[in-house]
N, C-alpha and C positions, 0 to 999 in steps of 0.2 A: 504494500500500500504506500501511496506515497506519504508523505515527508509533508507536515503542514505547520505553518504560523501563525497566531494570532497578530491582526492589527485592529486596535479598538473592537465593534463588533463582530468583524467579517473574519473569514476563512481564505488564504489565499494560500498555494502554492509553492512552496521554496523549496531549491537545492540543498541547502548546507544547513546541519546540526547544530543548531546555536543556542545556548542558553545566554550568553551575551556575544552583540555582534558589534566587534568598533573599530574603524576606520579613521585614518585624520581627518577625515569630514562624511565621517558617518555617525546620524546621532544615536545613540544607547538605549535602553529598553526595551527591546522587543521580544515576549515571553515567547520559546519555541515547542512548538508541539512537532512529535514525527509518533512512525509507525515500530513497531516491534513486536516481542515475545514474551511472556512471563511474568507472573506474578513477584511482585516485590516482598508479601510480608504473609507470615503462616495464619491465613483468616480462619480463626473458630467457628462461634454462633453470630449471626447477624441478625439483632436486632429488626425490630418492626419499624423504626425509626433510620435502618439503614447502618449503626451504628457499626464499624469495623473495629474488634479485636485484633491486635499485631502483637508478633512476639518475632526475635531475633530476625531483625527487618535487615536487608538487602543494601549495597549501597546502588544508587541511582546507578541506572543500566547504562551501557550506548547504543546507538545504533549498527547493528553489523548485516550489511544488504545479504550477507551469504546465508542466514538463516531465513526461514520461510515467513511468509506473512501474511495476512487474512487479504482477501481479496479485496478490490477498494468500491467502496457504493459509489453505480454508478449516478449522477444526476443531470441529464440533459446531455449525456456523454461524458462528461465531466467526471473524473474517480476524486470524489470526498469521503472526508471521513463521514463515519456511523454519525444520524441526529442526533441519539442519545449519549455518546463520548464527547460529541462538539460541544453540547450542549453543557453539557458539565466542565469541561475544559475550559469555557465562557466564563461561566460561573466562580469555578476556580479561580484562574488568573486575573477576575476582577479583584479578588480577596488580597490575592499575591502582592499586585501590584500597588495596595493601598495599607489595610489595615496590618497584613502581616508578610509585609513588605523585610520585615528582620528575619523572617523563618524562612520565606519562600526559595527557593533554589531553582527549578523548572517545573516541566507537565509533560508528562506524554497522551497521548490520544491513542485509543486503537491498540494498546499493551496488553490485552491481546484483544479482537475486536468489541469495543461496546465499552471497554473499558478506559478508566483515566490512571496512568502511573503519578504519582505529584510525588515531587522530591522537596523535603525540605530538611533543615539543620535541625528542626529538633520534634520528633513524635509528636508529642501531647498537643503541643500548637498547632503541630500539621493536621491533628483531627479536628480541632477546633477551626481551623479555616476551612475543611470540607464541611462543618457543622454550618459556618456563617455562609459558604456559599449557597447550600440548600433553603436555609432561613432567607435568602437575599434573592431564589431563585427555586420554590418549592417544587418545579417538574426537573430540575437536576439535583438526579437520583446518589445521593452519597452512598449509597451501597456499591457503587460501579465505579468508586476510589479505591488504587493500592497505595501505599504509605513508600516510599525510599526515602534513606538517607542522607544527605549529602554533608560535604565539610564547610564549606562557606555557602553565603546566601546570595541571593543575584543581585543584592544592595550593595555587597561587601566585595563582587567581582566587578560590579560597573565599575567601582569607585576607583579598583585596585588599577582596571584597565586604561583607566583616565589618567593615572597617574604614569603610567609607563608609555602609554601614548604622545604624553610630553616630556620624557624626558629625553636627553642631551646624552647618544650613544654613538660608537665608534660605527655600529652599523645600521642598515635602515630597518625601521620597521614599517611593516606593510599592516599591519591589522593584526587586533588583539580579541580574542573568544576566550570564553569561559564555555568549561568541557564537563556536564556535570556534577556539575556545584564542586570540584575536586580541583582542579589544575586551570594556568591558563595555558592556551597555544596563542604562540606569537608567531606570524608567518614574518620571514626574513629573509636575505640571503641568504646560497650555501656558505660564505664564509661564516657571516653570521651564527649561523646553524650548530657552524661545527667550532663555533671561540665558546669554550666554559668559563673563562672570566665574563663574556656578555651574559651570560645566562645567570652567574652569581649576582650581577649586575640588577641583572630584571629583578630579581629574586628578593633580592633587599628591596628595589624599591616597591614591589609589591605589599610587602610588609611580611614575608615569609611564605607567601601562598607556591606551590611549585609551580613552574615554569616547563614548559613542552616547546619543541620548534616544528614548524612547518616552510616550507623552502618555500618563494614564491616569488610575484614581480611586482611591480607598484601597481595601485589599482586605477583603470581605465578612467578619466576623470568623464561624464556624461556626456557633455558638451565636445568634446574631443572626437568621443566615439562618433557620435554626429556628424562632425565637422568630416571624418575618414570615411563613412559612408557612401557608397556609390551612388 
């Protein structure tokens, strides 16, 4: 299934895995929803109210295209996710992005279909933001949340990537993601890639968060691309 982001209300389409996406003129926030496999946390009895019990919860998954995935509802030709996952992942990310904005980390949709994975730093809160999103949105269904883990929260990786976005390095940086509430990837050059003093670098100024490289080239500025168009 494909790979989806929320923007405000809508559902749109995206390539890339992002729980944060930033660029030196790309702005921050955009909560990412994609597709996968498995349950994050050992569910017991579920309540009438939808309530999930978790016990030794999972950390936030990735995406890996080499495992299978539910097939994608078709609508007007168009493969979107399940009503009932989008529908909650709406829900969700409205909570994330606002009230518990300190816990949230990401959202998967469609983990496995119908379902929503929500990643956050700390359980008890993260049941509590599936509880406010149902209260805020009684046809998204909390019973159709699994709980993961993550180590920082998507307040703690904007902030981290803004700060390493402007800093003053020997190489370039091309764009900064946050990878599952856990690490950032910084795409770079291969010199870049392969100096471990730059990457101790990042690291400090991140405030300790681990650091990933990805190889790449500066990105395409809009108007440019335009301009090179046939």
């Amino acid at each position: 299934m494909h790979r989806t982001a929320t923007r405000g209300l809508g559902v749109v389409n995206a390539s890339v895995d992002r729980a944060v996406a930033v660029a030196a003129t790309v702005a921050l926030g955009t909560a990412v929803l994609l597709v996968g496999c498995g349950n994050a946390v050992q569910r017991g009895q579920v309540g009438s109210a939808g309530e999930i019990r978790f016990s030794s919860p999972s950390p936030c998954p990735a995406y890996d295209p080499a495992e299978p995935h539910a097939a994608p509802t078709p609508i007007d030709g168009a493969p979107v996710n399940t009503p009932e996952g989008a529908r909650l992942s709406q829900a969700i990310g409205e909570q994330g992005r606002h009230a518990f904005a300190d816990v949230y980390s990401t959202q998967i949709t469609d983990q496995p279909a119908g379902r929503v994975a929500l990643c956050v730093t700390d359980l008890a809160r993260g049941r509590l933001l599936v509880a406010a999103a149902h209260a805020a949105d009684p046809d998204a269904d909390p019973a159709r949340a699994d709980l993961y883990l993550s180590r920082y929260s998507r307040q703690v990786l904007d902030a981290a990537a803004v700060r390493l976005i402007g800093l003053e390095a020997d190489f370039p940086l091309y764009g900064v993601s946050g990878e599952r509430g856990a690490v950032l990837e910084v795409t770079t050059s291969q010199e870049g890639a392969r100096s471990p003093e730059f990457r101790a670098r990042l690291e400090e100024a991140s405030g300790g968060i681990p650091v990933t490289f990805t190889r790449g080239a500066p990105p395409v500025a809009a108007d440019a691309a335009l301009t090179s168009a046939p």
